[in-house]
DRENLO-512242 format. One record per residue (C-alpha): residue number from 1; x, y, z. Coordinates in steps of 0.02 Angstrom, whole numbers. Layout:
<tordrens>
NUM | X | Y | Z
...
</tordrens>
This chain:
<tordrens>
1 | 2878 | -976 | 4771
2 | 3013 | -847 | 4735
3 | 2868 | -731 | 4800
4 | 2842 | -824 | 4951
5 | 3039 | -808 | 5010
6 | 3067 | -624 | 4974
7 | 2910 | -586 | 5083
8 | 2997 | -686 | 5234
9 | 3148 | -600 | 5194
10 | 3073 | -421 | 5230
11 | 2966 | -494 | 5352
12 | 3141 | -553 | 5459
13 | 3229 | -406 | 5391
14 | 3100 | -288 | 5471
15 | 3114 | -359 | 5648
16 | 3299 | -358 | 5649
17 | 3334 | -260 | 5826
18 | 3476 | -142 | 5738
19 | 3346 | -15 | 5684
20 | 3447 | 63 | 5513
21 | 3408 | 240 | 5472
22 | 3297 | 268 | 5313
23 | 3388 | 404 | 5259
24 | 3564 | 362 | 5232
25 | 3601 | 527 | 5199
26 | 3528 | 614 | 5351
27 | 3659 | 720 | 5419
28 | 3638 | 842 | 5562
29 | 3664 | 998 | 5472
30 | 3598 | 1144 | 5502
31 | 3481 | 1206 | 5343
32 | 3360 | 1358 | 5324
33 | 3179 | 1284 | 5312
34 | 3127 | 1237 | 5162
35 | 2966 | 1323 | 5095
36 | 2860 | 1302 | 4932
37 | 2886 | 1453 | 4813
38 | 2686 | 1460 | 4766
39 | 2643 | 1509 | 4567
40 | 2487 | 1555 | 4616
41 | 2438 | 1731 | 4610
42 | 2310 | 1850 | 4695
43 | 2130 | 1885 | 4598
44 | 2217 | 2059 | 4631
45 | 2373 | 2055 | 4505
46 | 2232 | 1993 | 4371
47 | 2170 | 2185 | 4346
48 | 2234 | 2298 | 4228
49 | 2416 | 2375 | 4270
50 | 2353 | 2546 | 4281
51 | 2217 | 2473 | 4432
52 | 2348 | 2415 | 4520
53 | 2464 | 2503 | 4637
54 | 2622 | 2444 | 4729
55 | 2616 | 2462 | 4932
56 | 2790 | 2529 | 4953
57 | 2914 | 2432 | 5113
58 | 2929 | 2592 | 5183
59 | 2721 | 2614 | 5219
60 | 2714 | 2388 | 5249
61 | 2872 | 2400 | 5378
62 | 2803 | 2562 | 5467
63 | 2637 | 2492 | 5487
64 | 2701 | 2314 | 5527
65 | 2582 | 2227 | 5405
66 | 2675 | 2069 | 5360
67 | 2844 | 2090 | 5485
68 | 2818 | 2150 | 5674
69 | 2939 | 2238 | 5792
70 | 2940 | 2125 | 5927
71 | 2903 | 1952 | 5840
72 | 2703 | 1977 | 5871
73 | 2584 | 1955 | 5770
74 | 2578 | 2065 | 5596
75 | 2427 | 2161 | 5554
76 | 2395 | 2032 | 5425
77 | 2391 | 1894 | 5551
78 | 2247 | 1994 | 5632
79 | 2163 | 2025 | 5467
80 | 2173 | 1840 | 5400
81 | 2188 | 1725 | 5568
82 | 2291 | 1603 | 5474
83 | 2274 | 1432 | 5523
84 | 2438 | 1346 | 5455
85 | 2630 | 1398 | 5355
86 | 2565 | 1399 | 5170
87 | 2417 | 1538 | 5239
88 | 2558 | 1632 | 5329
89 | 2666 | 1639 | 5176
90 | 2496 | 1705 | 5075
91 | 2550 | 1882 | 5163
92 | 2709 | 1908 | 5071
93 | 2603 | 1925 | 4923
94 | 2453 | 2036 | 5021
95 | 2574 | 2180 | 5066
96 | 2654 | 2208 | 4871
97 | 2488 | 2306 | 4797
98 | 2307 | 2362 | 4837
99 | 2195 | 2430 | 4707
100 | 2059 | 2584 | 4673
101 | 1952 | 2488 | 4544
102 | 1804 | 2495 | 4658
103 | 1710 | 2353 | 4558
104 | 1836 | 2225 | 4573
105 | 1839 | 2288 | 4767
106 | 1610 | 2256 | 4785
107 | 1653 | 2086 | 4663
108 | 1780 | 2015 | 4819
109 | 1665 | 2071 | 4956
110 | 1533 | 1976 | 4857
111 | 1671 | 1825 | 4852
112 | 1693 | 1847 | 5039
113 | 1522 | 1832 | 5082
114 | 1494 | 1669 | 4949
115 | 1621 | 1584 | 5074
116 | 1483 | 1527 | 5206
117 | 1438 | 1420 | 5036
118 | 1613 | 1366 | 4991
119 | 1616 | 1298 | 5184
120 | 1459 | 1222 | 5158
121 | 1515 | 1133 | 4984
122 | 1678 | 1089 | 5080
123 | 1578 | 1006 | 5245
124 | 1635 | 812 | 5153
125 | 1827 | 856 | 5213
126 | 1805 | 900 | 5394
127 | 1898 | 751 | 5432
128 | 2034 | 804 | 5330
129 | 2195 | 866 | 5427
130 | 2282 | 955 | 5298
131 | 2456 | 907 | 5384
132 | 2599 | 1062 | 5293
133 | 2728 | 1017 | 5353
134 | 2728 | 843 | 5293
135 | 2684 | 906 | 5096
136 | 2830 | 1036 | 5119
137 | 2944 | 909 | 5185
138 | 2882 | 798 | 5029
139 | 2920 | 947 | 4935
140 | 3106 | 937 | 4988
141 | 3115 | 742 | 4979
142 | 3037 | 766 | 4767
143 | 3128 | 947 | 4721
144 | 3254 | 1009 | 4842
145 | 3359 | 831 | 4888
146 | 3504 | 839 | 4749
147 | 3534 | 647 | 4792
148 | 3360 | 590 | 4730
149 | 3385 | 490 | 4597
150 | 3536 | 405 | 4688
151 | 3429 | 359 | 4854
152 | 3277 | 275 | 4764
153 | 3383 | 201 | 4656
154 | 3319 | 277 | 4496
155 | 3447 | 282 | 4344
156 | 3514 | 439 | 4321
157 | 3592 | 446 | 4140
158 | 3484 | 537 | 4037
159 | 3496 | 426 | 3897
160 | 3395 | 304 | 3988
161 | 3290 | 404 | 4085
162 | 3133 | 330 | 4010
163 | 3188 | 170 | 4099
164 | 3118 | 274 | 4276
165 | 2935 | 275 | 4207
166 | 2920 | 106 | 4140
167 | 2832 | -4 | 4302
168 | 2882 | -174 | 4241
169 | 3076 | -127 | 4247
170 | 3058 | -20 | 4415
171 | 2981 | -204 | 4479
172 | 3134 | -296 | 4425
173 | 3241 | -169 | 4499
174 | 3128 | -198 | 4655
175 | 3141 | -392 | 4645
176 | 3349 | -375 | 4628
177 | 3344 | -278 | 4781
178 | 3229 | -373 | 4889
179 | 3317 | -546 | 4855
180 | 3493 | -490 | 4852
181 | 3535 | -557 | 5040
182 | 3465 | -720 | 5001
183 | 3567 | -726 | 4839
184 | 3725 | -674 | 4950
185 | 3672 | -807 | 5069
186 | 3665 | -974 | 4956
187 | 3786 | -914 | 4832
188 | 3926 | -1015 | 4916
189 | 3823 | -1169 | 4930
190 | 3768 | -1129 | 4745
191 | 3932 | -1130 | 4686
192 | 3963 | -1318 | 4790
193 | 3832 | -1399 | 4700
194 | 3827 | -1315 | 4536
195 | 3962 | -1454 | 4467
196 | 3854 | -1595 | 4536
197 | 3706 | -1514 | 4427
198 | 3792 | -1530 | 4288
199 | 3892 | -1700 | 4292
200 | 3700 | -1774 | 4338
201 | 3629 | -1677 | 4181
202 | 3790 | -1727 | 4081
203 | 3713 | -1906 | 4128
204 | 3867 | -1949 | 4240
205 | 3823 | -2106 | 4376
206 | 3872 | -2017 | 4517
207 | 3813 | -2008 | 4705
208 | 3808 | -1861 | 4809
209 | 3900 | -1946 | 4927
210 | 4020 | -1999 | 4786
211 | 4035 | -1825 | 4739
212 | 4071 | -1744 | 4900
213 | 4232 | -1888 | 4916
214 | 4306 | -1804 | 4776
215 | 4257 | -1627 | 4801
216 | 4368 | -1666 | 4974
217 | 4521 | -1728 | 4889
218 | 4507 | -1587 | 4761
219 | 4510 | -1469 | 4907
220 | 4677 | -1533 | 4986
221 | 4766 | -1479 | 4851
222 | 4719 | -1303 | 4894
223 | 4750 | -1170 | 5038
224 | 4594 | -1133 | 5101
225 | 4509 | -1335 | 5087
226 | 4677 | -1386 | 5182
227 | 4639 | -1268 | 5309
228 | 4460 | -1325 | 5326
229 | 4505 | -1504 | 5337
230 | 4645 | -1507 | 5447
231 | 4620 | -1327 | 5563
232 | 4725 | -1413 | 5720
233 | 4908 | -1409 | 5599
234 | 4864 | -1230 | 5531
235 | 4994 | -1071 | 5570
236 | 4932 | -892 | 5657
237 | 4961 | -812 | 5503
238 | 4857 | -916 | 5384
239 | 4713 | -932 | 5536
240 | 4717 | -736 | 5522
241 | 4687 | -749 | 5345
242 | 4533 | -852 | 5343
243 | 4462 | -749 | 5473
244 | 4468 | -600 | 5369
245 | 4409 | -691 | 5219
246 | 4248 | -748 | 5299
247 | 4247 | -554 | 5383
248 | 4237 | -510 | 5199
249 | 4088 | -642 | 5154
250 | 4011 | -576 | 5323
251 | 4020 | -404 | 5283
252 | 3949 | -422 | 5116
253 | 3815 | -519 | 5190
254 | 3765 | -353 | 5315
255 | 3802 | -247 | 5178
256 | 3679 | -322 | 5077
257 | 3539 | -334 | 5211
258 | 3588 | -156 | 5244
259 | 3543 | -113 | 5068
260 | 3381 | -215 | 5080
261 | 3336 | -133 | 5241
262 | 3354 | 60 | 5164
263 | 3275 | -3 | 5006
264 | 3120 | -56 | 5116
265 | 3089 | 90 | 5212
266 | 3099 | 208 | 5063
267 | 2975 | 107 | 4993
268 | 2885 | 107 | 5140
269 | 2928 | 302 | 5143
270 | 2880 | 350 | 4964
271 | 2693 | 246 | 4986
272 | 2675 | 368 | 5127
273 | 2702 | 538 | 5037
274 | 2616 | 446 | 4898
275 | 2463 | 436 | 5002
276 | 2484 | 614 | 5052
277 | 2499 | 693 | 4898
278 | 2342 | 590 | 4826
279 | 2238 | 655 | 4992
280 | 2321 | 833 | 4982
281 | 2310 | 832 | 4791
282 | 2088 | 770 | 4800
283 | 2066 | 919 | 4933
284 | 2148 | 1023 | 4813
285 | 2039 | 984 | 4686
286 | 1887 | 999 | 4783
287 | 1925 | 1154 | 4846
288 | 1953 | 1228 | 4687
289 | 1798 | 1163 | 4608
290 | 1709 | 1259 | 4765
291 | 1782 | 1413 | 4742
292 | 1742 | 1392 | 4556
293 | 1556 | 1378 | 4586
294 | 1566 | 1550 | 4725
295 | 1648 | 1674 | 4562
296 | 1542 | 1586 | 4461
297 | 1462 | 1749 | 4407
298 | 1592 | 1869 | 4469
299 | 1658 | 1979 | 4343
300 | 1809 | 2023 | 4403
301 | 1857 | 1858 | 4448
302 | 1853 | 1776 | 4283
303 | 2033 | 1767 | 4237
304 | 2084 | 1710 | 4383
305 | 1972 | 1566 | 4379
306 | 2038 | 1509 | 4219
307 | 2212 | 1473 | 4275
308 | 2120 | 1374 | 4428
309 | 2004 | 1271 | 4301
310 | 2171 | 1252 | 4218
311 | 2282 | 1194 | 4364
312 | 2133 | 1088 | 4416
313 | 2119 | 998 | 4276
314 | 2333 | 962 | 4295
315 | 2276 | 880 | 4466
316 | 2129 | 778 | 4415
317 | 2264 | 676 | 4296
318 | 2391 | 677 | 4435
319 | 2233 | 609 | 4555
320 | 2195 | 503 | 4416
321 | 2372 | 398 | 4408
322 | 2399 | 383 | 4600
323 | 2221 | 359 | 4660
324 | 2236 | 182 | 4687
325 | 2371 | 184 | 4800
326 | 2348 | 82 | 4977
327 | 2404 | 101 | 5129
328 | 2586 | 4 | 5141
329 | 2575 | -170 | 5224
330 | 2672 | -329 | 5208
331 | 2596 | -445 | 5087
332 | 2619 | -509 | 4896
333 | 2506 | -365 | 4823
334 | 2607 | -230 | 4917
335 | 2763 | -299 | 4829
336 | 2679 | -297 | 4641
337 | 2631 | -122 | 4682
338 | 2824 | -75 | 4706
339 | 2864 | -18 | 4511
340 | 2714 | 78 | 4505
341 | 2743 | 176 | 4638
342 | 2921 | 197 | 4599
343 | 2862 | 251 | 4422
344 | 2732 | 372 | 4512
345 | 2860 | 453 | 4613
346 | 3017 | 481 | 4482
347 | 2853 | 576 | 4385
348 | 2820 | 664 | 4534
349 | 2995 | 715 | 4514
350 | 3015 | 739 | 4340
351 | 2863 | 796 | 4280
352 | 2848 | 996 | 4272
353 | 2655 | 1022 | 4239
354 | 2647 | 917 | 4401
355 | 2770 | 1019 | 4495
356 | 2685 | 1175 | 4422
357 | 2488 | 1118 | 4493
358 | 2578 | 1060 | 4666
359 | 2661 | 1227 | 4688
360 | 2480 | 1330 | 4644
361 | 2396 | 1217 | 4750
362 | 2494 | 1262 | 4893
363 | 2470 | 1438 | 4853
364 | 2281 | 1419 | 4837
365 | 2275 | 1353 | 4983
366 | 2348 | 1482 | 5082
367 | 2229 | 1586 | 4985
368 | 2069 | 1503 | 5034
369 | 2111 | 1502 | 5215
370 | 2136 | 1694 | 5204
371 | 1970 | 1696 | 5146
372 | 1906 | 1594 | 5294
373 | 1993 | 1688 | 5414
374 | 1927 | 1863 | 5344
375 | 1741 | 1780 | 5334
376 | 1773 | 1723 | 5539
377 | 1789 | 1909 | 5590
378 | 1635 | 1951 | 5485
379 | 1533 | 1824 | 5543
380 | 1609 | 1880 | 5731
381 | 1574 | 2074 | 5695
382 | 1772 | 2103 | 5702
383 | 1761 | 2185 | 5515
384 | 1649 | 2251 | 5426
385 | 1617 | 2297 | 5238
386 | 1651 | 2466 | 5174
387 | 1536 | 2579 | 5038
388 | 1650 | 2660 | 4890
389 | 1582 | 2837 | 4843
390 | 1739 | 2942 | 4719
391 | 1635 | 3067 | 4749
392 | 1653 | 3084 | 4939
393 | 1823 | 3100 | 5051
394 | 1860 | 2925 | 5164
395 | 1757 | 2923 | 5337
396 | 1757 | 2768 | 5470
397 | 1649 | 2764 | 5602
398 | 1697 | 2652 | 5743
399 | 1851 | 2614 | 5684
400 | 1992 | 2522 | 5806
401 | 2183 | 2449 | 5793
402 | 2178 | 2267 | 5746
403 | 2313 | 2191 | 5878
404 | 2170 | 2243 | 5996
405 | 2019 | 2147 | 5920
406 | 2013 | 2005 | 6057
407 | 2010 | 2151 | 6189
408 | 1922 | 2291 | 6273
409 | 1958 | 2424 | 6149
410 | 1919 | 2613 | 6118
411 | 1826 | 2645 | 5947
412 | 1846 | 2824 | 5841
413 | 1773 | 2911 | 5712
414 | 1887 | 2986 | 5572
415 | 1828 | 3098 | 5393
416 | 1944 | 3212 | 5266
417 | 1830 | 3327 | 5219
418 | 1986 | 3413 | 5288
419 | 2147 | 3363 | 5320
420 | 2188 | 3304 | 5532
421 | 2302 | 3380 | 5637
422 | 2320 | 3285 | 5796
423 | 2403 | 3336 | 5961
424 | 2405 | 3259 | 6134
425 | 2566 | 3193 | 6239
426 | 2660 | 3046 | 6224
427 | 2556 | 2866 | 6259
428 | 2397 | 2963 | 6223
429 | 2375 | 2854 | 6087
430 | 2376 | 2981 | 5935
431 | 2519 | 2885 | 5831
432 | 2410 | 2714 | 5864
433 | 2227 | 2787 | 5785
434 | 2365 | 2869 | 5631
435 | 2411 | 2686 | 5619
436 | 2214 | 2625 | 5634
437 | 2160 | 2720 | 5502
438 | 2309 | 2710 | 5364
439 | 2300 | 2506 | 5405
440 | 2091 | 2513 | 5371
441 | 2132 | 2603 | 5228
442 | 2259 | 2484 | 5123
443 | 2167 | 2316 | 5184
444 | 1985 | 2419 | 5119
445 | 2061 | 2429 | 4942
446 | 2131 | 2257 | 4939
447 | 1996 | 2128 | 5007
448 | 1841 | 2286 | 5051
449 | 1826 | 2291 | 5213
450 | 1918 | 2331 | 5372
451 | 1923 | 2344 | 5568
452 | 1778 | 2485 | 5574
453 | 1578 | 2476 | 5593
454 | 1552 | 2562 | 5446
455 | 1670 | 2641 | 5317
456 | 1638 | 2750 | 5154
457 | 1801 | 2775 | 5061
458 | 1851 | 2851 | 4899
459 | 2010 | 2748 | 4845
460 | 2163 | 2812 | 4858
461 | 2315 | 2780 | 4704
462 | 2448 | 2822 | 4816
463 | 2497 | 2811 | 5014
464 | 2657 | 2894 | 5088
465 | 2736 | 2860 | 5253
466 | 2808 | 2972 | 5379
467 | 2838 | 2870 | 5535
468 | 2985 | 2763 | 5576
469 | 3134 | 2885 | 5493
470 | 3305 | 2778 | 5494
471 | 3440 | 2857 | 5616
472 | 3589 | 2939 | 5558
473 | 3701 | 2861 | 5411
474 | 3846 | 2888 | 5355
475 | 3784 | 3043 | 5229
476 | 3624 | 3084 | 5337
477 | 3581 | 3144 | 5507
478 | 3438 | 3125 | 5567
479 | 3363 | 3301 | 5475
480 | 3433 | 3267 | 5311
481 | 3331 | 3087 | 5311
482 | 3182 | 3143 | 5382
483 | 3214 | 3301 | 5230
484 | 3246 | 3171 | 5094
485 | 3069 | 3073 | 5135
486 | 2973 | 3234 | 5128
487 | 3050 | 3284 | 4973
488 | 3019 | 3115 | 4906
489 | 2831 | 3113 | 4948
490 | 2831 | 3312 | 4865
491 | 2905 | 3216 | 4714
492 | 2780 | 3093 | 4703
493 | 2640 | 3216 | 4730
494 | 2704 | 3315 | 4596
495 | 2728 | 3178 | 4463
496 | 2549 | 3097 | 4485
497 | 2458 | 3263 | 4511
498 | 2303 | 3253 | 4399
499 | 2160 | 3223 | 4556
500 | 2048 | 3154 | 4424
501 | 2180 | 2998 | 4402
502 | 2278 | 3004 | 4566
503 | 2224 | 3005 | 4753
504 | 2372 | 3031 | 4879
505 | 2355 | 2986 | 5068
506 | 2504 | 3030 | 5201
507 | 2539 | 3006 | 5351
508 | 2666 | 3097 | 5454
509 | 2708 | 3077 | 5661
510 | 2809 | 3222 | 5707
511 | 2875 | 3319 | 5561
512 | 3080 | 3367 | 5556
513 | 3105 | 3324 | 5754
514 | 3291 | 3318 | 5705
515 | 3299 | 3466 | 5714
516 | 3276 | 3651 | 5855
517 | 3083 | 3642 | 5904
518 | 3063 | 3844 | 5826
519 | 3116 | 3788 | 5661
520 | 3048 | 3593 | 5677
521 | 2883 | 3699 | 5691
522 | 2897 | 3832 | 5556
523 | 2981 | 3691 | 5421
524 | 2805 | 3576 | 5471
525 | 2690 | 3712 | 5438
526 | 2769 | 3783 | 5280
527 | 2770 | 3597 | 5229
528 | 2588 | 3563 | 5261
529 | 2521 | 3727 | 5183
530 | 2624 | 3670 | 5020
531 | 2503 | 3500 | 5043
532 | 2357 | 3586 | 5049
533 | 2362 | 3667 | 4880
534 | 2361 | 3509 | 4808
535 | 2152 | 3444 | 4804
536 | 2187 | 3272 | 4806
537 | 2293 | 3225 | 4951
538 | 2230 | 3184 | 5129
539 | 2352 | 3171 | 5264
540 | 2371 | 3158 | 5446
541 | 2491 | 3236 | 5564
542 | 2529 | 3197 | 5735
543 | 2629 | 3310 | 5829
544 | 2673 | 3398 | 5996
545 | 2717 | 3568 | 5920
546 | 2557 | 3663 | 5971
547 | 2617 | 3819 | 5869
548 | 2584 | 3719 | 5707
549 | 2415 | 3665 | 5763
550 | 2365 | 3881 | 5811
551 | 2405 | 3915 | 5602
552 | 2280 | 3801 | 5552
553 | 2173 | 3842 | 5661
554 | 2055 | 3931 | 5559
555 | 2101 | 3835 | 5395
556 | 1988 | 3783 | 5280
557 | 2094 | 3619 | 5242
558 | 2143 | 3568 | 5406
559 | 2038 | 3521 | 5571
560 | 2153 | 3517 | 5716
561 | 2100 | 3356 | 5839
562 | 2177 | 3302 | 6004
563 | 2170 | 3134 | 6089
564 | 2085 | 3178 | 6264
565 | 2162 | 3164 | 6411
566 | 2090 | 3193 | 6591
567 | 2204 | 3259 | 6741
568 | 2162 | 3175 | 6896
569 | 2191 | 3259 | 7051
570 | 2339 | 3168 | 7092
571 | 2437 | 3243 | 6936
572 | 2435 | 3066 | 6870
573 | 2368 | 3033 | 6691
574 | 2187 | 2958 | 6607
575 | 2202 | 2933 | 6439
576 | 2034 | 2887 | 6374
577 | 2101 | 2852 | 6209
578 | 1948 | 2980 | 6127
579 | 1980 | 3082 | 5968
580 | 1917 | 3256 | 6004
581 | 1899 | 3421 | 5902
582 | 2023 | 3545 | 5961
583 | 2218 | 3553 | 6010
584 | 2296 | 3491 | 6157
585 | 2382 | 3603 | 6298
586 | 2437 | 3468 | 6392
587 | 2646 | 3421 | 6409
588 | 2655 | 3245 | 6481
589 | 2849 | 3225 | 6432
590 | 2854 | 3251 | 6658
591 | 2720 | 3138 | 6662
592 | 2807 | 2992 | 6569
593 | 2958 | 3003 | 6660
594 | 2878 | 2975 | 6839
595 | 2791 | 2846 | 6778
596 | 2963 | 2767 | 6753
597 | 3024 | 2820 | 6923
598 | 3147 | 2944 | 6850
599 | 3248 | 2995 | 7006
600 | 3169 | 3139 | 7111
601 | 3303 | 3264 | 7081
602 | 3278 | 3261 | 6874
603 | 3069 | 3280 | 6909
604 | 3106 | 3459 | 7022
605 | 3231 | 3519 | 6913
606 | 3135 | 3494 | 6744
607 | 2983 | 3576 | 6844
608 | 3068 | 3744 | 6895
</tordrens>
């Protein structure tokens, strides 16, 4: 019975027209987003220490691989085509490290083309909508929210903390709330007839009618019953009185419902995320138990897959306890189900192993879908797979810049057997192919392959960055800073120089501009032939300083290249975007600035 009137209570509660908001404390205040710091870690950081090598900021910011310019898309974004927030976040770890261990490089290539299986394995949750906002958001409402315990109504000394995990109690807590407005309600009217109760059980003969007679006469002889009985005869004063007495009983009434009304859609709230964490939680383990059975006999995968078995295992008994958990609805069942779900979510909560396997899930995720994205541009012919040879120099044939992959693009060929000089003028497209082939380069020796036809590389231990120097400071100009990163990459160099261990790659656009052209020129070419005693560093230059490109140009170690550039009869500008043999004689600083309708006057005067 009692059953019977606290579901018409939530029933009548719930179509109340004053719609109360389930969060009591949701205040318009602007917050950062909340994200899910991830435990899990790339099969990458599972190698030995002395396989791995950090990708400096310097070489990720310069080459825009996990932050663009402009707000566009990173290279990353190109690389992994990642489908939702916990895949973008993935990047953050890409761009720390890349590796030379050329097994573990052929053993993920291997993993990349198992995925077509792992899809395959995976075809029972194309239905599922993998929603991340809502788990982050969960996420906040479980970790983040300092006023938790407080808003479910969990007890929050620690001495009786057990209390939140036992269902039966949780239920109780859940009846006292439920009934509490009909309690409010008949309390009055409880307190009327309580006396009669017990004068009739006191075997008293007594009639209700009887008893009501004296109950009246009882009441004249105090404030409030005389001002029931006889309202015409009472003063402003005392009428003011009673009206804020039964103000009080009113507003303890609302209060109450209010209560009941907040206590009902967090219930209905936490069944929700309940049922979202149980769907997000089964995908999860699926998932893992795919990817399990694709480095099944992968060598280089095997410690990684141990903390996965591990983590899995953590979510099969967190599957295991919410599992049966329904869709919410208004009926008798629902409102049985209330302390176990309460006891579900404080564990949720409280539990760390379950907080640990939540947070690596998240982090596999945006793993996996890496994966899926890198497999799409195989399967499209985007990427390809690269050989690993230490005994030749790096070569790419038909290599091209990944913001251009979903366009009409130019491809080039690129080898070290020496090092590349290349000149051409500005928008000829010579810093973009340095950029092509330093990007091909890291994302070869961290997931084997890159945006080329063909590649043959011999991993490199180290990569340097010449590109975006940092303006003036308050101890620098522009000279000293570009003087400091050259001496810097020297140092380097220096302290790693064994070539059997160490394999540098650099890449410098327009050595010391900050400084006169004549010695710009002579400080790039004495720093260049320093470079080229050294047997295992590549680099590239790109430059307009055609005197540095005629003193190497009988070098053994360097082969000057130029991007080419036809003159149309007009005076106007094709850049075919080519890498040719050879230096460039062409100035197109004139060139740039009619294109941007630099007045007349300027144009004759700069070509007297």
């Amino acid at each position: 019975m009692i059953f019977d009137i606290q579901s018409c209570i939530l029933k009548n509660i719930c179509n109340i027209n004053s719609k109360i908001d389930e969060n009591t404390n949701n205040y318009k205040v602007e917050k950062p987003p909340i994200t899910i710091d991830s435990n899990f870690k790339l099969p990458l950081t599972y190698l030995e220490p002395s396989d791995i090598f950090t990708l400096s900021d310097i070489v990720s910011n310069d080459l825009e691989l996990a932050h663009s310019i402009n707000g566009s898309n990173t290279m990353y974004d190109y690389l992994f085509q990642p489908k939702h927030i916990f895949a973008k976040n993935m990047i953050l770890q890409w761009k720390k490290q890349y590796t030379n261990n050329k097994g573990y490089l052929l053993d993920t290539q291997q993993v990349i083309k198992n995925v077509s299986n792992y899809k395959q394995s995976m075809a029972n949750f194309s239905n599922y909508n993998l929603n991340c906002d809502k788990i982050i958001t969960i996420w906040e409402d479980l970790k983040v929210d300092n006023d938790f315990l407080d808003r479910y109504g969990f007890i929050d000394w620690q001495m009786f903390a057990q209390f939140n995990e036992s269902s039966f109690f949780l239920q109780a807590l859940a009846l006292m709330n439920t009934i509490s407005p009909a309690i409010t309600l008949i309390m009055p009217i409880f307190f009327l007839l309580f006396p009669f109760l017990i004068i009739k059980i006191q075997g008293i003969p007594i009639t209700f009618d009887v008893y009501m007679s004296v109950l009246k006469e009882i009441a004249k002889n105090h404030f409030i019953g005389r001002a029931l009985l006889t309202m015409n005869n009472l003063s402003w004063d005392k009428v003011i009185y009673l009206i804020i007495t039964f103000g009080l009983y009113l507003m303890q009434v609302y209060q109450n419902i209010h209560q009941c009304q907040v206590f009902y859609n967090n219930i209905a709230k936490i069944n929700g995320n309940l049922i979202e964490i149980r769907d997000f939680v089964n995908y999860s383990i699926s998932s893992m138990e795919c990817f399990l059975l694709i480095t099944k006999n992968i060598p280089s995968y095997e410690k990684i897959t141990m903390d996965i078995r591990e983590h899995c295992d953590n979510l099969k008994r967190l599957y295991s306890e919410i599992y049966f958990i329904q869709k919410f609805e208004n009926s008798l069942n629902k409102y049985t189900e209330i302390g176990y779900m309460l006891k579900c979510y404080y564990r949720l909560h409280s539990r760390k192993d379950y907080e640990d396997c939540l947070r690596y899930a998240v982090g596999f995720e945006g793993y996996i879908n890496n994966l899926l994205g890198i497999h799409e541009n195989i399967t499209d012919g985007k990427i390809s797979f690269s050989e690993f040879d230490s005994t030749e120099n790096c070569e790419m044939e038909e290599q091209y810049y990944p913001p251009l992959m979903s366009e009409t693009h130019i491809k080039n060929n690129s080898n070290f057997k020496k090092n590349m000089i290349i000149s051409s003028p500005n928008k000829s497209g010579k810093t973009t192919i340095l950029k092509t082939i330093t990007i091909n380069i890291i994302f070869t020796q961290q997931v084997g392959c890159g945006f080329y036809k063909s590649a043959k590389i011999n991993p490199y231990t180290h990569i340097h960055s010449y590109l975006n120097i940092p303006d003036t400071s308050e101890r620098d100009s522009l000279f000293q800073a570009e003087s400091r990163r050259c001496k810097e990459i020297i140092n380097t160099i220096k302290q790693y120089n064994d070539p059997i261990k160490f394999r540098h790659f650099c890449i410098f656009d327009e050595l010391y501009s900050g400084t006169n052209p004549e010695e710009a020129s002579k400080a790039g070419y004495a720093f260049l032939k320093y470079l080229n005693q050294f047997e295992n560093v590549n680099y590239i230059l790109t430059t307009h300083y055609v005197s540095i490109c005629k003193k190497f140009n009988k070098s053994e170690k360097v082969q000057n290249y130029k991007m080419d550039v036809n003159i149309l009869d007009d005076g106007t500008f094709d850049y075919t975007y080519k890498l040719k043999k050879g230096i460039s004689k062409i100035k197109g600083g004139i060139r740039v600035l009619k294109d941007m309708d630099y007045p007349d006057e300027i144009i004759k005067t700069m070509e007297k």
